[in-house]
N, C-alpha and C positions, 0 to 999 in steps of 0.2 A: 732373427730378423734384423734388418738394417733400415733404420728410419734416414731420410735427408731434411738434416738438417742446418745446411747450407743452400742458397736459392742458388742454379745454373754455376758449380763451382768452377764446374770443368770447360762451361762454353765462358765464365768468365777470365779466364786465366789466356784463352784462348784471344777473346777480344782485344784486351789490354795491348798487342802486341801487331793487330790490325794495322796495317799502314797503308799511304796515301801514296799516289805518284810524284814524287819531287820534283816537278817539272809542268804540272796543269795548273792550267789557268782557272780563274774564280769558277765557281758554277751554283744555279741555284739547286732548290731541291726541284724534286722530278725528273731528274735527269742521271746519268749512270756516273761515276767515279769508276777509276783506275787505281787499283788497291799497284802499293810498291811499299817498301820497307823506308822506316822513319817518321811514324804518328800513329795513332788507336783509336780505336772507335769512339771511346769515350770521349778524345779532342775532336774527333768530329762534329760525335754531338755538340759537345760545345758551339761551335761555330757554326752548327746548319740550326739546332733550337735554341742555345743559349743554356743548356742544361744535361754535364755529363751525363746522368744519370741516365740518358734518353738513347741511349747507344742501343738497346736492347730494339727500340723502332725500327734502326736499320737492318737488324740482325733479322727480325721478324720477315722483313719486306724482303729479304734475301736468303728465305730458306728453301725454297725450291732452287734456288744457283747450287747452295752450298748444302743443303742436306742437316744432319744435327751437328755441324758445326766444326769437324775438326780438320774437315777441307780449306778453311776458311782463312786460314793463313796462308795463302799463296797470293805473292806477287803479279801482277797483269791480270788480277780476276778484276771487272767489273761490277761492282754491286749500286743495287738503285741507294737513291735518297730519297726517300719517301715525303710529303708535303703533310703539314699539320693544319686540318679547315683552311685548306685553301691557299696557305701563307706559301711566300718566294724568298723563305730566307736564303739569303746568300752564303757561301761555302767561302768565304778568304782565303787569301794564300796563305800556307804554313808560316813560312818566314815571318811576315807582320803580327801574327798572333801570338798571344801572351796563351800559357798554357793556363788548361780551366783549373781553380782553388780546389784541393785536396777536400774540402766540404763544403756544402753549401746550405743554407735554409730550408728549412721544409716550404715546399711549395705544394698547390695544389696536384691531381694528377692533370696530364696532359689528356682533352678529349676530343675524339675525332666527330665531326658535323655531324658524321653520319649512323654513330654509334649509338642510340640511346635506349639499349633495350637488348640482352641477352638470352635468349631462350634455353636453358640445360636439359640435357635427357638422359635419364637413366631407367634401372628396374629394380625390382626384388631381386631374392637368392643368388644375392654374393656378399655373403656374410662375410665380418665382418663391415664391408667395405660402402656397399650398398643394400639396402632393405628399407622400405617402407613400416615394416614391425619391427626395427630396433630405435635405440633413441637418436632423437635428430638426427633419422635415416641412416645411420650408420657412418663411419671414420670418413670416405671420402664425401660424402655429403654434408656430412657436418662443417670440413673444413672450407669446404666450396662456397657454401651457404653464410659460414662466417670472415672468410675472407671480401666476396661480393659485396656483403652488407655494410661490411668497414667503407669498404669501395665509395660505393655506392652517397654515403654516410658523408664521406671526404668529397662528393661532388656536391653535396646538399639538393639531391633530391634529384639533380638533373640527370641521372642514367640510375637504369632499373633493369633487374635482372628477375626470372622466374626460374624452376625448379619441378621439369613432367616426369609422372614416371611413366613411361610405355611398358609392360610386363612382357615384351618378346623380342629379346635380345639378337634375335638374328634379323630382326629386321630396322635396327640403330643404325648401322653404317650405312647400309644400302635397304629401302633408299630414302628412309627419315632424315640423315645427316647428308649425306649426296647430293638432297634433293632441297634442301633448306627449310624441310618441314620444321626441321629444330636448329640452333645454330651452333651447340656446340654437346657433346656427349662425353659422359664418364660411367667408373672409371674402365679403360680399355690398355691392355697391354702392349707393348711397342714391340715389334719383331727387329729382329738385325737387319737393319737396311742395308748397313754396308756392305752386304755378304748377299745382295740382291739375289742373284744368280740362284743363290741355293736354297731359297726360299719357296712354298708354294705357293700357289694360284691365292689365296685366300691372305697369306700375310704381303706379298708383293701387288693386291689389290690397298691392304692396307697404307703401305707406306708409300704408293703413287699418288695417292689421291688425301692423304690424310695428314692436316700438319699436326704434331703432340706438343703438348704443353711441358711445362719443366715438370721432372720424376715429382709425383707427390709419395709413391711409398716402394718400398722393394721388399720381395715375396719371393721363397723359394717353393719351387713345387716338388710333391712327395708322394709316394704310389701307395694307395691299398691293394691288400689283397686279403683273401681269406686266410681265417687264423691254421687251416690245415691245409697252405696253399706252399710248395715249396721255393718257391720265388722267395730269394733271396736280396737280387741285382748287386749279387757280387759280381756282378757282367751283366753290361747291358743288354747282350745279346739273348739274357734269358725271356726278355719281353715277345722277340721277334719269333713270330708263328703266332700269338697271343690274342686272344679277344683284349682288345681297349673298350673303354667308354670316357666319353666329355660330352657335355648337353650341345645340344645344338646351337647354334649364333656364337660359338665362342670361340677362341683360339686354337690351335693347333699347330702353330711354326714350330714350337718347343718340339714336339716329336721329333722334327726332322733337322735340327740343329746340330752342329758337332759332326755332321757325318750320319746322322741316325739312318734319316731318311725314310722312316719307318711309314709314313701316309704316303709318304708322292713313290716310296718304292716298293708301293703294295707287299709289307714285311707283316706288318700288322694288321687284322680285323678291329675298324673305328665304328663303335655304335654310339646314336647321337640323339639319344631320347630328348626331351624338349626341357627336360630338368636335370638338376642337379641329386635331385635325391633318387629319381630314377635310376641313375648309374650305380648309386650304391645298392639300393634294392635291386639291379642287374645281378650284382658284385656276390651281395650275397645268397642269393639261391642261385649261384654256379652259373648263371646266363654269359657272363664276363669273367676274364683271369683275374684283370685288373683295372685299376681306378686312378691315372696321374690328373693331380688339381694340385693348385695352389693350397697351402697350408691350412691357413685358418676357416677358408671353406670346408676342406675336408673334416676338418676337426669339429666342424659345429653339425654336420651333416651327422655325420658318427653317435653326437651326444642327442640330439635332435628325433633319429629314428632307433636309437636303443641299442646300434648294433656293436659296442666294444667288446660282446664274447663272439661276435662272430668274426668281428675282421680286425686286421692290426696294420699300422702304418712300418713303412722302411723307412729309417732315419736319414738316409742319404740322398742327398738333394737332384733330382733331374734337371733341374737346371732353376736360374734366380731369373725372376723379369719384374719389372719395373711399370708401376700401372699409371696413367698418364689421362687427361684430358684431350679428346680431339677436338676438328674441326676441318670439313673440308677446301683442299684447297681451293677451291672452286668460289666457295663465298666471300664475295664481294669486299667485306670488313674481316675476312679473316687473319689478318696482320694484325689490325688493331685490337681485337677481339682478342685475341692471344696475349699481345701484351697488357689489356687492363686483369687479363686472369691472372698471368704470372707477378705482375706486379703488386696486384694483392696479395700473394703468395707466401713473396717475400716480405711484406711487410708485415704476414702472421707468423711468419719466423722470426723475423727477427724481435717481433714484441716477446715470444715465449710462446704465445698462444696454440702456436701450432704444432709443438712438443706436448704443451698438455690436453689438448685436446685428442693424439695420435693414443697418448697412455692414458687418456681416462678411456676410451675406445677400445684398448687393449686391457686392460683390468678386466672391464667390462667382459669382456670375451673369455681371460682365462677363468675368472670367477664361475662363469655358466659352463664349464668345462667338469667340471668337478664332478662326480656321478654321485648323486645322492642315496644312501643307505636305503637299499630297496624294502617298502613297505609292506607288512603283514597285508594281504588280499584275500578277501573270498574266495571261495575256488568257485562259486557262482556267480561273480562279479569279472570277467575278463578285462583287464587293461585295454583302456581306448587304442585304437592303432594311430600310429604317427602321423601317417599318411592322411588321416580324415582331419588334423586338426591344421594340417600344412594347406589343404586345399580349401580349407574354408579360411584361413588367413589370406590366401596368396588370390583368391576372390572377391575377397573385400578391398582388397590394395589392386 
C-alpha cells in the first residue's frame, strides 16, 4: 500500500509554473486571465488575495476548464479569478509587483459568505475505510472528521460541518450528491478521466459531474477465488468468460481499464448483490468464479465470515486506485467547499497527524486479520453464522 503523504504534489509542481499573459492590463477578480509563460499561480494569488498560499482557489474555480490538473500549463488558456465575500481585489501588472516572501505567518483560513455548514455522506461496509462499527468510523472518516474539526477550530466556531451515514451506496452520487441532499460524499474512487473515451457509462457519469478532492489513500485491488479454483491471472484473459461479483453502487471502471473492457464488452458475467459480503458468499458456494475488491475490504470480509479454507487471494494487483472525496459540480459552493477540505488536509499532513492516524487505522486492521486458534466447541452447540451477526450490526447503523 501507498499512503500520500504529501498534500497535491503533482498539481503543485504543476502550478508553480502557471503563467500570466505578458501584455494584459490590471483586472479584478471575477473576470477571466490569459494564462502565457512568465508568473504562477502562487504570484497570482498574491496579487488578487494578498496570500500565496491561496493559489489553490483559482485552481479549484478552474477545474472543469482544466480537468485534474496537468492540462493546466498551457499558454492562451483562460482561467477565472474567483472573488473572496464579495471583495474586487485588483490583479496588478506583473512588472510593478514585488514577488510574494518565501513564507508568510499563519493566518486565519480564508471563508467564503456563503460557506457555513458542510454536510458529509458516506456508509457501512468498506472496511477499513468506512464503517460505522469500527472506531471513529474507520481510516477515511476518522481523518475527515479530524481534519474538519481542526478547520472548523481555526475559524472559532463560525463554519460547521456534519457527518450522515446513508447505508446504500448506490444511491450517493445519484441522486443524494447530484441533487444537494448532502454536499459532499466519501470515500469514492477516481476513474481515468483522461482516457474519457474508454471509460464506461458509470465512471464517465462520474467524472462529468464530479469534482474529487486531493488522493487521501491509494489501494491496490486483488481477486479471490476458490481455494480449488484454477485461476491463476497468470493472464488476464483467464477472467474473460467468468462470473464477477462487486456490490452494487460501486465501481467498475477498473475492469474495463488497460484494454480489459471486460463489462462495456460483455467478456465477463457482473453480479451485483447489494453487499459486499454477498459476493463472497456468491464466491464461495461456486455461484461466482471470482471476487475483484480493493485490498483491505476483501481481507476483512475473509476474516469476518470464516472463509480462509475456502478461498485464497492472488497476490498480483488488478490494478491501484486512489479513493478521494467528491462533490458535485453543480453546487453552487463547490469550489470553496473543496478547498476548505483540502486545506485541512494538508494541514493534518503536515502536523503528522494524518500519518498516524492512517497507521493507527491500519494496525488496527492487520491486528483483526490474525485468525484465532479455533476453539474446542460442542458438537451440540453450532457456531453462530457470520451473516446473522453482520445484519444485526449493519441494522443498527
Amino acid at each position: 500500500m501507498v499512503k500520500f503523504n504529501t498534500a497535491c504534489s503533482a498539481w503543485t509542481a504543476a502550478m508553480l509554473w502557471l503563467a500570466l499573459a505578458a501584455g494584459a492590463s490590471a483586472q479584478t477578480c471575477g473576470q477571466d486571465y490569459t494564462i502565457q509563460e512568465g508568473d504562477s499561480l502562487a504570484k497570482i494569488a498574491t496579487k488578487v488575495y494578498g496570500k500565496s498560499s491561496q493559489w489553490t482557489i483559482i485552481f479549484y474555480a478552474n477545474q472543469d476548464r482544466v480537468g485534474a490538473g496537468q492540462s493546466l500549463l498551457v499558454p492562451g488558456l483562460a482561467v477565472r479569478i474567483p472573488c473572496l465575500e464579495g471583495g474586487a481585489s485588483k490583479l496588478p501588472d506583473v512588472a510593478t509587483t514585488e514577488a510574494a516572501p518565501a513564507s508568510q505567518p499563519a493566518v486565519p483560513p480564508a471563508l467564503s459568505s456563503e460557506v457555513k455548514r458542510i454536510q458529509f455522506l458516506t456508509a457501512t461496509d468498506f472496511s477499513p475505510f468506512t464503517d460505522s462499527a469500527l472506531p471513529n468510523g474507520g481510516m477515511v472518516t476518522d481523518l475527515v472528521n479530524t481534519a474538519m474539526g481542526q478547520f472548523k477550530k481555526e475559524t472559532n466556531a463560525t463554519f460547521d460541518y456534519n457527518i450522515s451515514w446513508v447505508n446504500d451506496w448506490a444511491a450517493h452520487l445519484n441522486p443524494l450528491l447530484v441533487t444537494r441532499a448532502f454536499d459532499m460524499g466519501f470515500p469514492w474512487y477516481k476513474p481515468d478521466c483522461a482516457s474519457f473515451e474508454d471509460l464506461d457509462t458509470n465512471a464517465k457519469f462520474r467524472c462529468q459531474k464530479f469534482f474529487f478532492s486531493s488522493p487521501i489513500f491509494e489501494e491496490q485491488v486483488l481477486v479471490w477465488v476458490r481455494k480449488d479454483s484454477p485461476i491463476k491471472l497468470d493472464n488476464e484473459n483467464e477472467l474473460v468468460g467468468k462470473k464477477l461479483c462487486r456490490q452494487a453502487g460501486v465501481w467498475t471502471f477498473d475492469l474495463d481499464e488497460k484494454g480489459r473492457n471486460w463489462v462495456k464488452g460483455n467478456k465477463v458475467t457482473l453480479l451485483r448483490p447489494p453487499g459486499t459480503e454477498d459476493c463472497f458468499k456468491l464466491l464461495a458456494d461456486g455461484s461466482v468464479d471470482a471476487v475483484p475488491i480493493n485490498e483491505l475490504t476483501g481481507r476483512t470480509n475473509i476474516i469476518r465470515l470464516d472463509l480462509a479454507d475456502k478461498l485464497r487471494v492472488i497476490e498480483k494487483p488488478l490494478s491501484f486506485l486512489t479513493l478521494h472525496v467528491v462533490i458535485a459540480k453543480t453546487h453552487p459552493q463547490a469550489r470553496a467547499m473543496l478547498y476548505y477540505l483540502n486545506t485541512a488536509l494538508d494541514k493534518l499532513r503536515a502536523s503528522g497527524s494524518y500519518d498516524q492516524i492512517v497507521e493507527r487505522h491500519l494496525q488496527q486492521f492487520w491486528d483483526s486479520q490474525v485468525v484465532p486458534v479455533a476453539k474446542a466447541t460442542s458438537d451440540k452447540t453450532p457456531p453462530k453464522a457470520a451473516d446473522d451477526t453482520t445484519t444485526t450490526s449493519t441494522a443498527k447503523k
